[in-house]
C-alpha positions in Angstrom: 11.7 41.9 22.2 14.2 44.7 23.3 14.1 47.7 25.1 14.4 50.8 23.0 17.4 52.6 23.6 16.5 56.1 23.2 18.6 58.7 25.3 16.3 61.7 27.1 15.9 64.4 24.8 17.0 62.8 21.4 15.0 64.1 18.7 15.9 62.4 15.5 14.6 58.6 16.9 10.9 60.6 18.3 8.2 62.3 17.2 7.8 63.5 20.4 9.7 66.1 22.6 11.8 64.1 25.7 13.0 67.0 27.0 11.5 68.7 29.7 10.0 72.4 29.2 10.7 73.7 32.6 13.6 75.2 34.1 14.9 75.1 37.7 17.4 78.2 36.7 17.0 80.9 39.2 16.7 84.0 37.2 16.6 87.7 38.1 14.0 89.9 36.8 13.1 93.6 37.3 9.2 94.2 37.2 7.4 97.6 36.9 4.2 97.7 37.9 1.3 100.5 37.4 -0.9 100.4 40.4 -3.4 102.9 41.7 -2.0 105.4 44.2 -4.3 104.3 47.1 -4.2 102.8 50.6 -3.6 99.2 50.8 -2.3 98.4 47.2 1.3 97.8 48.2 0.3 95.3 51.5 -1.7 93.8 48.8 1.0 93.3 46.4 3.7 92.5 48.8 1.3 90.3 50.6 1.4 88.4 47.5 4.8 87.6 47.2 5.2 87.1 51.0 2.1 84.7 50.9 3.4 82.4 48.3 7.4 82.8 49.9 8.7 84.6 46.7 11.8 87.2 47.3 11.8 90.5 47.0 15.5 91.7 46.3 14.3 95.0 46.3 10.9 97.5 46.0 10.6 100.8 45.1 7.7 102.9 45.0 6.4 106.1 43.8 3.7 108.1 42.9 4.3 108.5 38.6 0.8 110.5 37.6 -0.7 112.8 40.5 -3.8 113.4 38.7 -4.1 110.0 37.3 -3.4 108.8 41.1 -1.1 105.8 39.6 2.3 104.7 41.3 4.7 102.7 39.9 5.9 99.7 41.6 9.7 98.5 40.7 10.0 95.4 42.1 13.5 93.0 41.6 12.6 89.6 42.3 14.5 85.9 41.5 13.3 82.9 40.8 12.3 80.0 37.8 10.8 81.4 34.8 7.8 79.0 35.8 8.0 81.3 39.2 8.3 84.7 37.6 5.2 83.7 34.9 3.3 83.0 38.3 4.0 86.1 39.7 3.3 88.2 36.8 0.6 86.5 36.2 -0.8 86.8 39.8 0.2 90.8 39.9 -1.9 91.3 37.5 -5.4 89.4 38.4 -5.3 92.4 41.4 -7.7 95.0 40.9 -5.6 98.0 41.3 -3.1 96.7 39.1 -3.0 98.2 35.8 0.0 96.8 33.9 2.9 94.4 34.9 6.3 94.5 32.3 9.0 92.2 32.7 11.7 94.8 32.1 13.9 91.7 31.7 12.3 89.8 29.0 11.0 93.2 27.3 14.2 94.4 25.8 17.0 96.9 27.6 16.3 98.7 30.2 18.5 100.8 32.1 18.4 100.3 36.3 19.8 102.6 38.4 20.3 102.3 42.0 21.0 105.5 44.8 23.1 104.4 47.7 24.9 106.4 50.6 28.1 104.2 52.6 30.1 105.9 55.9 33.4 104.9 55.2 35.5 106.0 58.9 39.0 105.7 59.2 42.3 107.9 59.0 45.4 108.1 57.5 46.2 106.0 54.6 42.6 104.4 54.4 40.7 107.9 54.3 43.2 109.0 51.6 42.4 105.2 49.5 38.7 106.0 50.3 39.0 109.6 48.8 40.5 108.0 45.4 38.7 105.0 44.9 35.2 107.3 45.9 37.0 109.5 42.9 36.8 106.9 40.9 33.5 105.6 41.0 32.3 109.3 40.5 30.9 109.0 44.4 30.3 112.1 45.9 31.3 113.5 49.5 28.2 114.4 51.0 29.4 114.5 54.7 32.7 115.0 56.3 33.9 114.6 60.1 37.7 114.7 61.0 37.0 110.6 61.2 34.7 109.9 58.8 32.7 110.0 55.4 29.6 109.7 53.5 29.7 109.1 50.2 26.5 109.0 48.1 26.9 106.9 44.7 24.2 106.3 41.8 24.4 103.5 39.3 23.8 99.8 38.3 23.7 97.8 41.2 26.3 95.9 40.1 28.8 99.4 40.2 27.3 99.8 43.9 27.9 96.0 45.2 31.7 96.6 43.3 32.2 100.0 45.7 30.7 98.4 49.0 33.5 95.3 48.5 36.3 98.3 47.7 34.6 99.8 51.0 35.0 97.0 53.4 38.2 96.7 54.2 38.7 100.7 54.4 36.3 101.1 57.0 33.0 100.6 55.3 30.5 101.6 58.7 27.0 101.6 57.7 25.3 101.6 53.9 21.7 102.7 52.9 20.2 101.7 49.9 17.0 102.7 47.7 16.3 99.9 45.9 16.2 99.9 41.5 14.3 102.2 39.5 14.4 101.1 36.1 12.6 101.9 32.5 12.6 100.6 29.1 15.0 102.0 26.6 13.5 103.5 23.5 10.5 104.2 22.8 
């Protein structure tokens, strides 16, 4: 008697699905999360992720309802979707935690990121700075006879895209907040 010859994941000789249902895609995704404004709640959540070795690629925080006490955790984080169903799973087994969205998965969302970048240098590179800041609709928001700071808002993307145009004019020091991001619609 012979071996079946049935490649992984054909369908039409099985009843049966060969191929596997996990991914080992690392993915990004943006989750907001309503917490109770109280002491401890963030250590607790980030002592989640740091626990179990998932990244954070950035946090935000802030408080969203004064008299409801809740903040609103933004949290942009990468990794499987068998990892990000973990997590979101996980957020929301802890007490304080009132609701965890997957911005990602949830529809469009829009993200916006503030950052600040000292760009010194003279001459031709202060004058290319000064256009390509023009550009990107950055903002002067300091100026010394050898330097800038320009403060940018936007997708993250737009920010990484200025720091690289940045670099090779002079690109000092560079502070970022992190996303803040909500659904679009309704």
């Amino acid at each position: 008697m012979s071996a079946l010859k049935i490649k992984k994941g054909a369908t039409s000789h099985s009843a049966y699905n060969l191929r596997p249902n996990f991914s080992d895609v690392e993915e990004k995704h943006t989750l907001a999360v309503l917490v109770d404004n109280e002491a401890g709640v963030l250590a607790r959540v980030i002592g989640l992720f740091s626990g179990r070795g998932y990244n954070i690629d950035s946090l935000t925080v802030a408080e969203v309802d004064h008299t409801g006490h809740l903040s609103r955790i933004t949290i942009v984080t990468s990794g499987t979707p068998q990892v990000i169903n973990q997590i979101k799973a996980q957020l929301g087994r802890i007490v304080p935690v009132h609701e965890v969205h997957d911005l990602t998965v949830e529809g469009a969302s829009v993200e916006r990121e503030l950052a600040m970048f000292k760009v010194a240098g003279a001459g031709d590179k202060r004058v290319e700075a000064l256009r390509l800041a023009d550009i990107f609709r950055a903002s002067v928001v300091d100026s010394t006879l050898n330097s800038f700071i320009f403060e940018i808002t936007g997708a993250p993307e737009k920010i990484d895209a200025f720091a690289d145009l940045m670099r090779p004019l002079g690109l000092v020091e560079v502070a970022r907040t992190g996303v803040a991001a909500l659904p679009r619609g309704e």
